[in-house]
N, C-alpha and C positions, 0 to 999 in steps of 0.2 A: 504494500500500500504506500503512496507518494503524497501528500497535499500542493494542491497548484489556485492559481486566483484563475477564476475563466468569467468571461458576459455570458451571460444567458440570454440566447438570441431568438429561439421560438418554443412554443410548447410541443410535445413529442408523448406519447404512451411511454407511461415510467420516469417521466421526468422534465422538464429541460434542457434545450439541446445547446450545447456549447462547445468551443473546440478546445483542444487539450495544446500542452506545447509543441506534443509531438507531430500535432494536426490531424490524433485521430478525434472524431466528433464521441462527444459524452454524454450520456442520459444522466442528468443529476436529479436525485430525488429531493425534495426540501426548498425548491427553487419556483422563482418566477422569474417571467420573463423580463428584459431590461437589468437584470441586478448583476452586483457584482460578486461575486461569494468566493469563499476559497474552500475545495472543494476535499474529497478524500478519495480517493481511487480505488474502490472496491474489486471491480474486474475488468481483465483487458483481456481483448481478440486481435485478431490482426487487422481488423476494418472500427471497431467501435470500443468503448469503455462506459462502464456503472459507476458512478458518483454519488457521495452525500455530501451535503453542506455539512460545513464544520462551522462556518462562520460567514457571516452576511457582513459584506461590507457596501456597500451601497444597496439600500432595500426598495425595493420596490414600493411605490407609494398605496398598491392594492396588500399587503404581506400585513395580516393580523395574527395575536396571539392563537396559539389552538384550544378551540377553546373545553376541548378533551382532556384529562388531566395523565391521559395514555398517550394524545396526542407526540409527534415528533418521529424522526428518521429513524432512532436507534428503539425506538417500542412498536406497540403496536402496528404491525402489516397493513390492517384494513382500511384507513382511511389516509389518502395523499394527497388532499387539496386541504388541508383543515388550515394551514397556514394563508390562505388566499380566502380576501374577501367574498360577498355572493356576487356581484359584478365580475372579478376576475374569474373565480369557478364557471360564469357561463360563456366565459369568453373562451376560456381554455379548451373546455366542450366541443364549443362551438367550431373552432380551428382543428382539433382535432378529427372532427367529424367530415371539415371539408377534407383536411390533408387526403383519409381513406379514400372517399371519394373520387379525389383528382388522382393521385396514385394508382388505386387498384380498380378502379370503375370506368375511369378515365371521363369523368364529369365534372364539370367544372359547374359549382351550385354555390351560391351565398347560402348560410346557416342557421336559422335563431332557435338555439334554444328556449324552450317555454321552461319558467319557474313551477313547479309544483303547488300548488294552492296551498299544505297544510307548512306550517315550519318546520325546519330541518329535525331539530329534537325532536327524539321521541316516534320518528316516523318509521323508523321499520317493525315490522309484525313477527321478524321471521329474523333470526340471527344462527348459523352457524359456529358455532366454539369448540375451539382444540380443548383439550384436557391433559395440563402437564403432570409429569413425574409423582407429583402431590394431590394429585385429586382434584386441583383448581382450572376454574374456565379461564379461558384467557384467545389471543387468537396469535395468529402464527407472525414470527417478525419475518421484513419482506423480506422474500427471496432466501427464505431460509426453516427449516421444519423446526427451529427453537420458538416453544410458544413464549407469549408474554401473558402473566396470569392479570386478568383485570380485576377490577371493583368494581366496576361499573362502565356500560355502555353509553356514551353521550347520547348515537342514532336511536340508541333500541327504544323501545315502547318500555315505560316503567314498570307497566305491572310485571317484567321476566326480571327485574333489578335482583328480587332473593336468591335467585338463581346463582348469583356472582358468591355471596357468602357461604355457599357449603361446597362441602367437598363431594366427587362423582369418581371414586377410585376405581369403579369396576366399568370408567367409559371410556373409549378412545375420541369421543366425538359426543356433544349434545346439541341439540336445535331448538333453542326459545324458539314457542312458537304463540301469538297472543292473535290468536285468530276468533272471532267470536267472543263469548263471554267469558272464557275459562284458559287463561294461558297455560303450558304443559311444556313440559321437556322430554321430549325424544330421544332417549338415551341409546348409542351405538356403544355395545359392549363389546370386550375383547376377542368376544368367540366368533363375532359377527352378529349377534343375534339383537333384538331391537326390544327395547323397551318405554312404555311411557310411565313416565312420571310428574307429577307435580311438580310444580316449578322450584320446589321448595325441597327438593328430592325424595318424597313419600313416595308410598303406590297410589298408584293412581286407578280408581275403580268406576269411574264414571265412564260417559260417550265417549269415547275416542275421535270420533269424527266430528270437527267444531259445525254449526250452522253460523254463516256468514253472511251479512247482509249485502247485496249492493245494489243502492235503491231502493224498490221496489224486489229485485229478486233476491233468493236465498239459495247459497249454496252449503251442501255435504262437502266438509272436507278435510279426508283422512290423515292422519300422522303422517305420511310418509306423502305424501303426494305436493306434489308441485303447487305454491301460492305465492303470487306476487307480493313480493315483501315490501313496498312502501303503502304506507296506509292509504294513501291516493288512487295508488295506482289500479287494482282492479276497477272501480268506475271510472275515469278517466280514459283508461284504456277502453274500455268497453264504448263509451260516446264517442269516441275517436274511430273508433273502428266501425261502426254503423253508421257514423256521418260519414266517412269515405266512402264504405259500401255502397250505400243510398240505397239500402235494400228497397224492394214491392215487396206486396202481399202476392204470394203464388211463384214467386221467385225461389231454385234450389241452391245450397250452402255446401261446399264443402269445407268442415274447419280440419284443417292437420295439425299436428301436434297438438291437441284439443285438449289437455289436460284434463280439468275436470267438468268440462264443457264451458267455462267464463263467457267466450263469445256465442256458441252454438246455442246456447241457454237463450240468451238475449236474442239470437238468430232467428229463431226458432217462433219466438213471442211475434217478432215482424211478419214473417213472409206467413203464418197463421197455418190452417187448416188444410190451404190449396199448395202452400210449398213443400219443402221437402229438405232438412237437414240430415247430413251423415255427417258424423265426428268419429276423425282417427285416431288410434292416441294407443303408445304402446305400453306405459307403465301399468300393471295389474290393480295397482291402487287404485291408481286416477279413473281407468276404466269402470271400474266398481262404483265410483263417486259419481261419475258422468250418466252413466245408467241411471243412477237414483236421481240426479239433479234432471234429466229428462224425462222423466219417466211421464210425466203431465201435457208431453207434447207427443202425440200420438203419431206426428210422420216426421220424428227424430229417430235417429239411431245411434248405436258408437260401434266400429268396428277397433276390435284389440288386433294392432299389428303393429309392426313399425309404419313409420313413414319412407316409400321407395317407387321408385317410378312402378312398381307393378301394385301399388297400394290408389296410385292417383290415377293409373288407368282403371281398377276396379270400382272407383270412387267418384269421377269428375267425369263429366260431359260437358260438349261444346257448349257455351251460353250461361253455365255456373258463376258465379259468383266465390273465389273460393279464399280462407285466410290462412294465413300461416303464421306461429310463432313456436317457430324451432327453439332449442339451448342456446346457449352461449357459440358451439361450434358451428352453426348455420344449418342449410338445407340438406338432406344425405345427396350423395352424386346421384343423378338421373333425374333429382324430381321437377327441376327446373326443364330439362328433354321434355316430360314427358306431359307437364304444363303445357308447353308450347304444342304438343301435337293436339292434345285437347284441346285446345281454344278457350277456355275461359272468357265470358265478357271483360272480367276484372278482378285482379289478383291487391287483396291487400297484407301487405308484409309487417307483423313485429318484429322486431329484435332490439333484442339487448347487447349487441356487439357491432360497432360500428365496421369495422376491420372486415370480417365476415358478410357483413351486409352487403359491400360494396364488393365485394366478391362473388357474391350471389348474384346482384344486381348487373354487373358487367354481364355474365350468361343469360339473364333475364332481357338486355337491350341486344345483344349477340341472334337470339332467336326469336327475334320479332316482336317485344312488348316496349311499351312505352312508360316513364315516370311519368306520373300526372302531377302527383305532390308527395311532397316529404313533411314529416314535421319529427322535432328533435323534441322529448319532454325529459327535463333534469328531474329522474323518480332516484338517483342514488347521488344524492347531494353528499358531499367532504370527499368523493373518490371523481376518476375518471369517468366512471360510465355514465351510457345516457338509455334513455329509452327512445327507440326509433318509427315511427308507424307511418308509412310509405303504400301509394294505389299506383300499381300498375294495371293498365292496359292490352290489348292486344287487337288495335286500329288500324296498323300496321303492318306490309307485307315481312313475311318470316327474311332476314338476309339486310335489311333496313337498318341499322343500326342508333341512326341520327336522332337528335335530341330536339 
């Protein structure tokens, strides 16, 4: 390890890009843009290097205290923007977001990020925690499997706060989860095997499965299954996603990676009695939850499979309307192929990975669809990520590429 002074010249995933003396370019974590910092050289490649600030010598006039008391380079992993104001955070985003785009999509798109309605505290429902050597939660320092044990989560929803005070010696992993009325801990033991518990680490002998409001509708949904973790985000996403649709009544739906139906649900209520929902969705949870959460719409269904181009030909006809919100790692290979021979009227895309998006999206304008709109929503405020919900087209002859 070396300390050197560098400018920080634009935002980058992982950091701040600055060049080194040697002249290779460095991702500093702990940085904003314009500052001057002297740095610490964590790891070096033959094209790039990892950096933390050791010391801020010209600060940026956006650079606030963090206001996490885990906050900072050398603790806790999960949050890297807490040093940057909420201006600077949507600015960073926001660049970020085109970078991928011009880069890997090859689109050249102005950005804005949309603020989240609820404030930052307190907004996630849904927190992940390592369990160190001593039984304590804490989350992993970056780039590194040494956890850091916390007291407390600044993001999380307070009522998983007890969670922090006991010890979970038989877990490798717990998941606050304050879904509904009854928050729980999802204990991943060492044998593999899965437990709930109390947030408080009792047993736990109630529903397992939270009911959830959003809106007007209610969802089942089980311990282990897939739920948007800012408190916003499930409605928000969901208005978003029916106002790009523009679903009719007697209009068919395909949702893939359908979780536990969030959109299909909602889908399902529009297009009424004369349409027709299918929901994909491969986790055995989520499917179990989807099923009940539909069960009131008579020409909905869920097929338990993966998501694969022989999943959307089984699934999509020309004229559907269909969405998607894959993982973090994007769309499986083929499903984008086999969109495009379907013809969908109009594809609306979530994701939660900018990188990936625009990855998908190049093959998506490659085989004949069109962007219509993008919209960026900040649902994981103190980090990089964003939430993305994007309507594509397909008005265009297949080979047409153009914007």
């Amino acid at each position: 390890m070396s300390d050197e002074v560098v400018e920080i010249l634009r935002p980058a995933a992982g950091g701040g890009v600055a060049r080194l003396s040697d002249g290779r370019v460095a991702f500093v974590r702990g940085a904003l843009v314009g500052e001057r910092v002297r740095v610490a050289v964590r790891e070096r490649s033959s094209s790039f290097a990892r950096a933390e600030v050791v010391e801020v010598e010209t600060a940026s006039p956006h650079r606030v205290a963090p206001p996490c008391p885990h906050g900072g380079v050398d603790s806790c992993g999960g949050c890297d923007l807490q040093h940057a104001d909420d201006a600077e955070q949507l600015a960073w985003k926001a660049a970020l977001v085109s970078d991928h785009l011009r880069r890997i999509a090859h689109v050249e798109r102005s950005v804005d990020v949309r603020r989240a309605p609820s404030p930052a505290r307190g907004s996630r429902t849904r927190v992940r925690a390592a369990v160190d050597d001593a039984g304590r939660l804490g989350m992993r320092r970056y780039r590194s499997h040494d956890v850091e044990a916390l007291t407390t989560c600044w993001l999380a929803d307070p009522r998983v706060s007890p969670a922090f005070a006991e010890r979970w010696p038989e877990a490798v992993e717990v998941e606050l989860r304050a879904l509904g009325d009854t928050p729980l801990a999802v204990v991943r033991r060492h044998d593999g095997s899965t437990t709930v518990r109390t947030i408080d680490g009792h047993p736990y002998r109630g529903p397992v499965a939270a009911r959830v409001a959003v809106g007007d509708l209610h969802y089942e949904v089980g311990p282990t299954s897939f739920w948007q973790s800012h408190v916003d985000a499930p409605a928000l996403l969901t208005e978003r996603v029916l106002d790009l649709a523009a679903l009719e009544p007697g209009e068919r739906v395909v949702d893939l990676y359908s979780g536990v139906g969030l959109f299909a649900v909602a889908a399902a209520r529009v297009v009424g009695s004369r349409g027709r929902v299918i929901a994909v969705e491969s986790s055995p949870g989520a499917v179990r939850d989807a099923r009940a959460n539909l069960s009131g719409s008579p020409r909905a269904s869920v097929r338990s499979a993966p998501v694969s181009a022989r999943a959307v030909r089984g699934a999509a006809e020309r004229g559907d309307v269909v969405i998607l919100d894959p993982p973090r790692a994007g769309l499986a290979r083929g499903v984008v192929s086999a969109l495009a021979d379907v013809r969908p009227s109009r594809v609306v895309y979530v994701s939660c990975d900018a990188a990936t998006f625009a990855r998908d999206l190049r093959e998506f304008l490659d085989t004949g669809f069109s962007l219509r709109d993008l919209e960026v929503h900040d649902l994981f405020p103190m980090t990089e990520h964003i939430e993305l919900v994007a309507l594509l087209d397909t008005d265009r002859p297949r080979g047409d590429s153009s914007q």
